[in-house]
N, C-alpha and C positions, 0 to 999 in steps of 0.2 A: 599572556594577555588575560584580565582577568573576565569572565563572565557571570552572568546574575545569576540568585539565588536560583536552584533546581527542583521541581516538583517532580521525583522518579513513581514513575507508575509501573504494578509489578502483576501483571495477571495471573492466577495459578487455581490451576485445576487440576488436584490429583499429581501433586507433585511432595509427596510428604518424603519420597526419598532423595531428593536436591536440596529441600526447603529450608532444614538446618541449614546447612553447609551456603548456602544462597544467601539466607539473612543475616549472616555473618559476616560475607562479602562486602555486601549490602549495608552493614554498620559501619562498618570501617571505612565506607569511600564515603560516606554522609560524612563523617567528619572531616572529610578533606575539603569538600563541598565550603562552599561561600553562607557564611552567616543566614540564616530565614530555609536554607532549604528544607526539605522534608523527604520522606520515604512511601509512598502510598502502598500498599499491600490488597488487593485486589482478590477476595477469594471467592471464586466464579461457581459457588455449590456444589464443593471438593465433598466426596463421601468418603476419603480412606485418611481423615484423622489430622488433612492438613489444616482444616477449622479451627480444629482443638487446639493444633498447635501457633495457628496465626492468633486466637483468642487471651493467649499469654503475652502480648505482645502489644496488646491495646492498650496500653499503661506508660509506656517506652517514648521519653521527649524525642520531639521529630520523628515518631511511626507512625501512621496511622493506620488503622485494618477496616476496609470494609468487606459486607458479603450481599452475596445474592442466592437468595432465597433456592433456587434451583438453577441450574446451568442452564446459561443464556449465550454462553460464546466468548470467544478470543476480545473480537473488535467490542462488544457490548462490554464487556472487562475493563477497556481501555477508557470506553466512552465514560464510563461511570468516574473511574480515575481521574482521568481528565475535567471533567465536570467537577470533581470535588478537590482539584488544585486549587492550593493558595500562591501558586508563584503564577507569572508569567510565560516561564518557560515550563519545558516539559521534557521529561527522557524517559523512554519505555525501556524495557528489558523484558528476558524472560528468566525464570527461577530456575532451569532445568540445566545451570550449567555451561550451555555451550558460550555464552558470550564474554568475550572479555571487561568488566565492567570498569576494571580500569581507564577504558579508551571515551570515558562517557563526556568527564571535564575536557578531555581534548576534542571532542564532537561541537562541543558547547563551548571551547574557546573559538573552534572553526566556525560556527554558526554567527558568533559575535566577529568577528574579523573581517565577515566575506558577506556581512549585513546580510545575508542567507535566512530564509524563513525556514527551513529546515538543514539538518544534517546526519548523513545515515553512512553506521556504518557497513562499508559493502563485503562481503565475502567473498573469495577468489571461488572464484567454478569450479577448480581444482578439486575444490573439499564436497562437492558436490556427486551424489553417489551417480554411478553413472548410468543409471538406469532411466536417472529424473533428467539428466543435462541435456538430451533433445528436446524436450517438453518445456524444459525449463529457458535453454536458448531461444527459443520460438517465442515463447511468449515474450521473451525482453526485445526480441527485431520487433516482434508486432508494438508494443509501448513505443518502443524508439522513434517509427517510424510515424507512430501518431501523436507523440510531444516533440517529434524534430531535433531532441536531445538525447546523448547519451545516458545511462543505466546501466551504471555496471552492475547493482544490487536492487531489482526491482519490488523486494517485498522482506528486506532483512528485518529482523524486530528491533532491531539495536540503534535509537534514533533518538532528536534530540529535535523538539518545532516549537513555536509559538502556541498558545492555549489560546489564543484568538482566533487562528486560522482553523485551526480544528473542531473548536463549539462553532467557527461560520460553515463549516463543509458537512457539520455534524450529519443532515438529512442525508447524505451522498454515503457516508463511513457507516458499511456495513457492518454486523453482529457477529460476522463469520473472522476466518482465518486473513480473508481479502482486504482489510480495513488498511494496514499498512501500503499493500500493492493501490488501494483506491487514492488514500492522500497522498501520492507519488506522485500518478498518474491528475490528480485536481492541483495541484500545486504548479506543477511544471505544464501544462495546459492553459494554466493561467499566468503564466511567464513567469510566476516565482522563483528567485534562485535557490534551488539547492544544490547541497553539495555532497562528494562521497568522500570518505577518509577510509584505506584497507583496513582490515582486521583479519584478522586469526578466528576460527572457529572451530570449536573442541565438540567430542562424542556426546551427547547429551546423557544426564540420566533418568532413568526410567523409559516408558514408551512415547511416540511420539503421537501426537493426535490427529495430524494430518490424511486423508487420505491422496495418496495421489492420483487419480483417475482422475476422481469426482473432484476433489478440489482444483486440479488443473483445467479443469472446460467450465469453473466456474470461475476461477481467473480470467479467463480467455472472454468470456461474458462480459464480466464487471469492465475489464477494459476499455472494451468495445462501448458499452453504456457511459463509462465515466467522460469517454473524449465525446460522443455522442450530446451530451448536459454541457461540454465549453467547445469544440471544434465540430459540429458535424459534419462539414465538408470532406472533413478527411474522410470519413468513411465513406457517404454519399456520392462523392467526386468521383476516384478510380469506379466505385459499381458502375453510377451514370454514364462515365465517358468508354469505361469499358466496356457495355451493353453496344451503345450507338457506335465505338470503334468497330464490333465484331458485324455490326447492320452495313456500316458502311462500305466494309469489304466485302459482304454478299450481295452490295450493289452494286460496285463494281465489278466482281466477278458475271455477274447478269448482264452487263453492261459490254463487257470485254468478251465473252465468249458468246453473247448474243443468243441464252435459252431460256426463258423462264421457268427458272427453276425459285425453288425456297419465299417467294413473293411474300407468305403469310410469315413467315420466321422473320424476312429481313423486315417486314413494319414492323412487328412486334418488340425487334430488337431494339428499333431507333426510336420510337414510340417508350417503349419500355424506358429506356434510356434515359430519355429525354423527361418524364415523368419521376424519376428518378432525381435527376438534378435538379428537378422546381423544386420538390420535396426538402432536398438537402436545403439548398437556398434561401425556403420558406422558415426552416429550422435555424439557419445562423440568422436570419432577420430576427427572427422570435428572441435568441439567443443574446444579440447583441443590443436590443432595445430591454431587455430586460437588468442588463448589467450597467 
């Protein structure tokens, strides 16, 4: 099945030893590519030489190289790409090697197929070091549980959306590592289909920039905020019912064993509770009259 021309957006920072071997890649599937696409090359205020060498490159039918002045981030890298596509569509990667770029026309034939606003593809857990896969499991039940949908890949770089859905979520698509994990989470919150296709993913080269601590609790955050901005009930709801559930049962318990005990904890609970759910309620009102 054929699909539309591709505007590949390629972020890179400090990747001069992938970056050959990447934009060669990188040539060769352009030409596979459907008439009008293009290549964007994204260099995010690289200091070790990948400038100089993304600078040779500014001259090259269908490349384009932009830069940013000083490093601004992952998702700011993308935003800029994205902003300066001439297609409609859109496919990120990263330079560092691990993705199969290959799988990118077939991402972008499944996105046109399955009239899907995006397509990603997802990595098996497997290849997942396994230091990161409890941290990393957690947060995909917590997305799941707050899009309703499965996620097998909630944050792979390797994906394939609409340039319109992305300049409209723009304010929401963080500067950080979390831009991918945010229009995942806005998309599929707002019922969009997307969809995952497996891939393979290889050792990267060079280092990687991620931390995981801190970037894990800041996944965990963005989550939380992004379903917060189209569902807040989800969050709101279990807090509120489960405050007044834990009141309820101290009232009972007072009630059945006949001591006044906890009196100030259990208002506070149901009280609590209940304050809690107008809030939430107050927030989808707000939420749904604005869309």
């Amino acid at each position: 099945m054929l699909h539309p021309p591709l505007t590949i957006v390629v972020p890179i920072f400090n990747e001069i030893g992938a970056l050959p071997r990447a934009v060669g890649r990188l040539g060769a599937l352009l030409a596979q590519l459907p008439e009008g696409s293009e290549l964007l090359l994204v260099d995010d205020g690289s200091t070790d030489g990948s400038g100089v060498f993304l600078a040779g490159l500014a001259e090259v039918p269908g490349r384009r190289v932009l830069r940013h002045a000083r490093n601004r981030g992952y998702g700011a890298a993308l935003k800029t790409g994205v902003r300066a596509a001439g297609n409609p569509v859109v496919a990120i990667t990263d330079a560092d090697g691990t993705y199969p770029l290959g799988k990118i026309p077939e991402l972008a034939q499944a996105m046109t197929r399955e009239d899907a606003a995006m397509a990603v593809g997802a990595r098996p857990m497997r290849q997942v070091a396994a230091i990161r896969r409890p941290a990393k499991t957690a947060l995909r039940w917590l997305a799941e549980y707050l899009t309703g949908q499965p996620i097998p890949d909630l944050n792979s770089g390797l994906r394939v959306f609409r340039r319109e859905d992305a300049l409209r979520l723009v304010r929401l698509l963080p500067d950080g590592f979390s831009f991918t994990t945010t229009i995942t989470m806005a998309l599929m919150t707002e019922g969009e289909r997307v969809v995952f296709l497996p891939i393979t993913y290889r050792t990267r080269t060079g280092t990687s920039k991620i931390r995981p601590i801190r970037d894990t609790a800041g996944f965990a955050m963005l989550i939380l905020r992004t379903t917060l901005a189209f569902h807040p009930m989800k969050v709101f709801g279990p807090v509120g019912f489960g405050l007044m559930g834990l009141g309820a049962l101290l009232l009972l318990l007072r009630m059945v064993l006949d001591k006044p005990f906890g009196l100030a904890t259990t208002i506070t609970l149901l009280v609590g509770g209940f304050q809690i759910l107008a809030l939430g309620l107050l927030a989808d009102l707000v939420n749904r009259r604005g869309t």
